[in-house]
N, C-alpha and C positions, 0 to 999 in steps of 0.2 A: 872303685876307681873308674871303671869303664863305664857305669851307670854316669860318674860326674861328669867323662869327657861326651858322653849324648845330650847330658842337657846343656853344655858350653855350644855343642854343635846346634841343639835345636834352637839356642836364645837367638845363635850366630846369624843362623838361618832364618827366624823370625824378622829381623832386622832385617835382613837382605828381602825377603817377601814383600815387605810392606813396604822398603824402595821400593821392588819392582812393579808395585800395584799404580805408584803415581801415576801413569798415564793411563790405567784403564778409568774408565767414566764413572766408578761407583767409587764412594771413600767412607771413611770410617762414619759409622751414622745414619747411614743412609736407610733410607726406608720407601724399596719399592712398589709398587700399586701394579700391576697389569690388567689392563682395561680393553674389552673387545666383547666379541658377540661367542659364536657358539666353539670358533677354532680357539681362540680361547679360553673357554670354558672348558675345551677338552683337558685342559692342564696338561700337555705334553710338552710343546715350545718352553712353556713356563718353567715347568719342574725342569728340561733338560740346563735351562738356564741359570736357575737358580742353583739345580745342582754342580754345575762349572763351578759359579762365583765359591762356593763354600767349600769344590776340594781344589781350585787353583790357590786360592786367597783366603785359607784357615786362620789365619788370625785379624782377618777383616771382619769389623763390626758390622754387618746389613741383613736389614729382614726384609721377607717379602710375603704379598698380600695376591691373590690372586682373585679378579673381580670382573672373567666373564659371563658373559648369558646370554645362552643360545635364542639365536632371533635378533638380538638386538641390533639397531639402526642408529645414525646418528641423534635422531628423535628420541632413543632410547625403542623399549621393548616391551615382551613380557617381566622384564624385574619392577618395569617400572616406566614412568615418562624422564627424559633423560636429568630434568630439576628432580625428580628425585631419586632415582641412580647417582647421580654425582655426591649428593652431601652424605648419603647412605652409605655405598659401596666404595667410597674414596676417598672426600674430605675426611669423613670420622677417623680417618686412620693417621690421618697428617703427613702423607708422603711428603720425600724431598725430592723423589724421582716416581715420573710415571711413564707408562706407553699406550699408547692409542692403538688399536688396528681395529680398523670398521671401514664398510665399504662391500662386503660381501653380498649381503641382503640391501643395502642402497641403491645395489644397479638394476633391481626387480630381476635380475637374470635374464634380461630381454639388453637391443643394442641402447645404444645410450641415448639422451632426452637431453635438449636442454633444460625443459623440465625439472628432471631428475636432477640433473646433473646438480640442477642450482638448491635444489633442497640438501643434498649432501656438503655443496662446499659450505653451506651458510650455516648448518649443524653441526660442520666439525668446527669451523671458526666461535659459533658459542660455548662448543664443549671447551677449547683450549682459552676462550677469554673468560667462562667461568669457573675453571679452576687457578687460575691465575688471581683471579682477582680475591679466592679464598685462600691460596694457599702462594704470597708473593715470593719468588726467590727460586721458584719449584723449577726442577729441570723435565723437558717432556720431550720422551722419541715419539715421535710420529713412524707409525710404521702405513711402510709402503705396500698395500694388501697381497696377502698371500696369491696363490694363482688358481686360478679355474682352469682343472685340465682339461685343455683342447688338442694336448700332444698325445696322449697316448688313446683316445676317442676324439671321433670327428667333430669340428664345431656344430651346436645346433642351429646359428644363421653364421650368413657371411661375416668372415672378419672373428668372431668366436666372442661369446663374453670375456675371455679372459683381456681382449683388446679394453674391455670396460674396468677392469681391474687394473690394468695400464696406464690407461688415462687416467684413472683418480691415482695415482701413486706418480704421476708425474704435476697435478696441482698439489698433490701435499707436496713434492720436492721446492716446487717454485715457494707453495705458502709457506714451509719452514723456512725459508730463506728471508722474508720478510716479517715473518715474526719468530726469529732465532729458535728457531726449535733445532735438534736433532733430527735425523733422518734415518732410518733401518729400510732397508730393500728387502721386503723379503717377496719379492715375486721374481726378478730375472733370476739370482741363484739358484732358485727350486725351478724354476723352467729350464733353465741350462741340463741342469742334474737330470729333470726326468726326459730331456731330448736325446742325452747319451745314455739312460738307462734303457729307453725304449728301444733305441738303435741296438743294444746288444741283447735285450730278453724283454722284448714285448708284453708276454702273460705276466711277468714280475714284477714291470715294470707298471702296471694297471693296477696294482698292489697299493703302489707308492702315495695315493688321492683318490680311494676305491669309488668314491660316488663322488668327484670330479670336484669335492666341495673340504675334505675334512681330509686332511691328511692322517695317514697311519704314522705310528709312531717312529719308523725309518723316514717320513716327509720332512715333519715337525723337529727331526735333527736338524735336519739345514737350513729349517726357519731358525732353529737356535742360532746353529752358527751365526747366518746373517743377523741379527740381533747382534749377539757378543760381538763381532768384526767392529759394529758401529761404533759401541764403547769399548774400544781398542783392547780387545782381549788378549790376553797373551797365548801364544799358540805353544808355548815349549811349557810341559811340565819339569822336565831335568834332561841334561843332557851330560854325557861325560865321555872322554876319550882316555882309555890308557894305553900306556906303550908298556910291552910284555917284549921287549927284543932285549933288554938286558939281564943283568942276574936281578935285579930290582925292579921291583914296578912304580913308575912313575905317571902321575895326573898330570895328562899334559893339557887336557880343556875341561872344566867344569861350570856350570851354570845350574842354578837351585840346587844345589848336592853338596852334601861333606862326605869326602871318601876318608876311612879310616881302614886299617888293618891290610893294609896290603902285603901279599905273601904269591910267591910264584910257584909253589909246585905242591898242588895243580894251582893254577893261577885262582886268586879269590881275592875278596874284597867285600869290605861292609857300608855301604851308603843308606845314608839319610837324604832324602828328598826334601822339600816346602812344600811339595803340593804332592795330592794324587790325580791320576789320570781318570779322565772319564771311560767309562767299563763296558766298553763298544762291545767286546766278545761275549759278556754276561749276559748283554740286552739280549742279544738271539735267540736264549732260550726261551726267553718270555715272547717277543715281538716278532718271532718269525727269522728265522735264518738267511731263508731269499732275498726276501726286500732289504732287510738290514745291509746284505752284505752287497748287492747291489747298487745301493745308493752309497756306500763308502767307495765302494770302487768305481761310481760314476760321478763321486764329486773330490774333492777337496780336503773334504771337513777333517781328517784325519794330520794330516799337513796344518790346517789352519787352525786348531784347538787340541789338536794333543798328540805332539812330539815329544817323546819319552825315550830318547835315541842314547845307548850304548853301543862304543866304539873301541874295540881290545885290538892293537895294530901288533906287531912283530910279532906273531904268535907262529909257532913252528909246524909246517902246513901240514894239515889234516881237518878232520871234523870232532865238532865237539859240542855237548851239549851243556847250555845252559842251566842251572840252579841257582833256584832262588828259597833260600829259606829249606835246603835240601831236597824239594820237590822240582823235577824239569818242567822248564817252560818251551824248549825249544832246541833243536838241536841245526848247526849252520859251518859250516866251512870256513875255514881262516878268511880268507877272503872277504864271504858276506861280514864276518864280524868286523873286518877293517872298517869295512863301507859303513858299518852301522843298522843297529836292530832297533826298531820303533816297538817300544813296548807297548807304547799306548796300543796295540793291536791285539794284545794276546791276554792271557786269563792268569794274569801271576797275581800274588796276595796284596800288591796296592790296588790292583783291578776288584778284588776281591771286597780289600778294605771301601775301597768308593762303591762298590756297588751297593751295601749297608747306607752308605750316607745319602746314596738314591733311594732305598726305601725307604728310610726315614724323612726327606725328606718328601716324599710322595704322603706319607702318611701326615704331616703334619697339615697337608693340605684338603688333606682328606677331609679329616678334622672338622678346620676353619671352614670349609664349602658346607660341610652337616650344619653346620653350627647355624651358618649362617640363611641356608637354603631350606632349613626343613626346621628349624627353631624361628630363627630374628623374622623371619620375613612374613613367611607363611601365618604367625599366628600375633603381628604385631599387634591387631588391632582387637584381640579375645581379652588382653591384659593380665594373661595369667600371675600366678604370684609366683607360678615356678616357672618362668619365663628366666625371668633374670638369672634365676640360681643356677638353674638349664647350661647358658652362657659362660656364664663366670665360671663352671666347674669345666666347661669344654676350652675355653679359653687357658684354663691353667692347664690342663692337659698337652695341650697342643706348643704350652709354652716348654712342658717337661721334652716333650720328643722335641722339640724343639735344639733343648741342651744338649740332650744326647749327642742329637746327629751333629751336633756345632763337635762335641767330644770325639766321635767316630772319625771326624773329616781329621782328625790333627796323624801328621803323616810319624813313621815307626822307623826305625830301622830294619834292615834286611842285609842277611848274608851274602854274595854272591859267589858262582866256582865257575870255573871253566873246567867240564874234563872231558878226558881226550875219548872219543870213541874209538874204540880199538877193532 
């Protein structure tokens, strides 16, 4: 019986997800490209991105393709000259949605030229008129380039190259406006972040863009963020409020959640979510503790992509710790719990569960870049016979972890308790 009323909840819940998706900028089908030089290439913006869409929005159809290379220029790079980067690393894939960021290596890292200047805007206007003209109907962010650290290191000339990063992210503002593109900012928010990161831990803060150029993996979160913000990402994973001041417990706000089981003594409750949170507190282990936790407390991103707020009001004052699935996650004062606990912060078993859907999907990008970087490319023109079989067997691979992690992301039920510390 109780197995039937979770799947009544998850179809429930399925339904309710896919509304709430209408207004972000990705929809069923969609097939993303991410196009840029060597930040990029890092695959971190990317995978943090990718990994949102797939644990906000688990029953949304989209794949994504990831197609930077380090060096590259408007002109294109070491993959290639930019006519054949494009049909290679983008059209072949038939995106309905892509993103631009280039502009790094365009400014030769020196002040700006009109020279220069005019060779980047007339290369990015061929990149966005020749993929248009292959791919009609295609949606494309233009992204505004990342930043050249001159906050936490002194500029090398007057004015700093990031000013140069500036300017071209204020002609792509102007050029998307007259040829409808989309627009991502991802330089003021990561300047903001690392002006108040510096201000509070300078050494940590040097961390956040260590060679002024490629962000660490605490940077490339709040390049995500700003990416996702553009295509109106939803910042609430689940939020719910109960009132524990009667002999019953009653739901008195819910959003992405079916609360079921509710029992007061000790207060508990079983919720199902629609989405999982991104696994801020798991990253640490891997990316560093300082930075990581420096750039959440110097920006936003928590607030703007993953509020996961429980709120238990009437509850009879003292302190008490949470469980989840029998395990504590946390222990807080009547009080704090009125006000509400952002779980997206902490290491409970949907953090747990997301964090899996992050390696996977880290791996499946893994994958596709081998396949692609060290098979298609490098040895296109030797004509092996095991060339193709090479492919096609990495390509299915990457289609398997692929299902997986689509499997991993679909959210579970959990027990909740409140008990009393005594």
């Amino acid at each position: 019986m109780r197995q039937t009323i979770y799947l009544l909840f998850a179809a429930a819940l399925t339904i309710a997800g896919a509304a709430g998706a209408d207004d972000f900028a990705l929809k069923n089908g969609d097939r993303v490209v991410f196009y840029g030089d060597s930040i990029t290439d890092q695959r971190l913006y990317t995978v943090l991105t990718e990994t949102y869409v797939v644990t906000r929005y688990p029953s949304l159809n989209v794949s994504f393709v990831h197609s930077g290379w380090g060096g590259d220029r408007v002109a294109g790079g070491g993959g290639g000259p930019i006519d054949t980067r494009l049909p290679r690393d983008v059209f072949a894939y038939k995106p309905t949605v892509m993103t631009i960021m280039l502009g790094m290596n365009d400014g030769e890292y020196a002040p700006e030229s009109e020279a220069v200047d005019k060779k980047y805007f007339d290369g990015y206007r061929h990149i966005v008129d020749s993929v248009r003209a292959a791919l009609p109907g295609i949606r494309i962010t233009a992204i505004r380039p990342s930043p050249y650290d001159d906050v936490t290191h002194p500029p090398n000339f007057p004015g700093g190259y990031n000013e140069t990063m500036i300017s071209y992210g204020k002609w792509i503002a102007n050029y998307a406006k007259e040829a409808g593109l989309n627009v991502a900012d991802l330089n003021t928010g990561v300047v903001a972040m690392l002006e108040k990161a510096y201000a509070s831990n300078p050494e940590e803060a040097r961390k956040i863009i260590p060679d002024r150029v490629h962000p660490s993996f605490s940077g490339h979160l709040i390049m995500a963020e700003e990416l996702l913000k553009s295509w109106n990402a939803r910042a609430v994973v689940s939020e719910v409020t109960i009132d524990a001041s009667g002999a019953r417990l009653l739901v008195k706000t819910s959003e992405h959640v079916a609360i079921s089981d509710l029992a007061a003594g000790p207060v508990s409750w079983t919720e199902l979510d629609d989405a999982l949170p991104l696994p801020l507190k798991s990253w640490e282990s891997n990316w560093g503790a300082g930075p990581l936790k420096l750039v959440i407390a110097s920006s936003d991103v928590a607030d703007a992509l993953n509020r996961q707020t429980v709120r238990v009001t009437g509850l009879a004052s003292g302190v008490y710790t949470l469980q989840i699935d029998g395990a504590a996650v946390g222990t807080w004062n009547d009080g704090e719990l009125a006000r509400g606990i952002n779980l997206g912060l902490l290491d409970t078993p949907m953090a747990k569960q997301a964090r899996q859907v992050y390696d996977l999907t880290e791996a499946h990008c893994d994958i596709h870049n081998d396949r692609w970087r060290t098979v298609q490319v490098p040895l296109a023109d030797y004509k092996l016979a095991q060339t193709e079989p090479t492919m096609d067997a990495m390509d299915a691979l990457e289609k398997a972890v692929v299902e997986k992690r689509n499997e991993a992301a679909q959210p579970k039920p959990h027990k909740f308790a409140l008990i009393p510390v005594k």
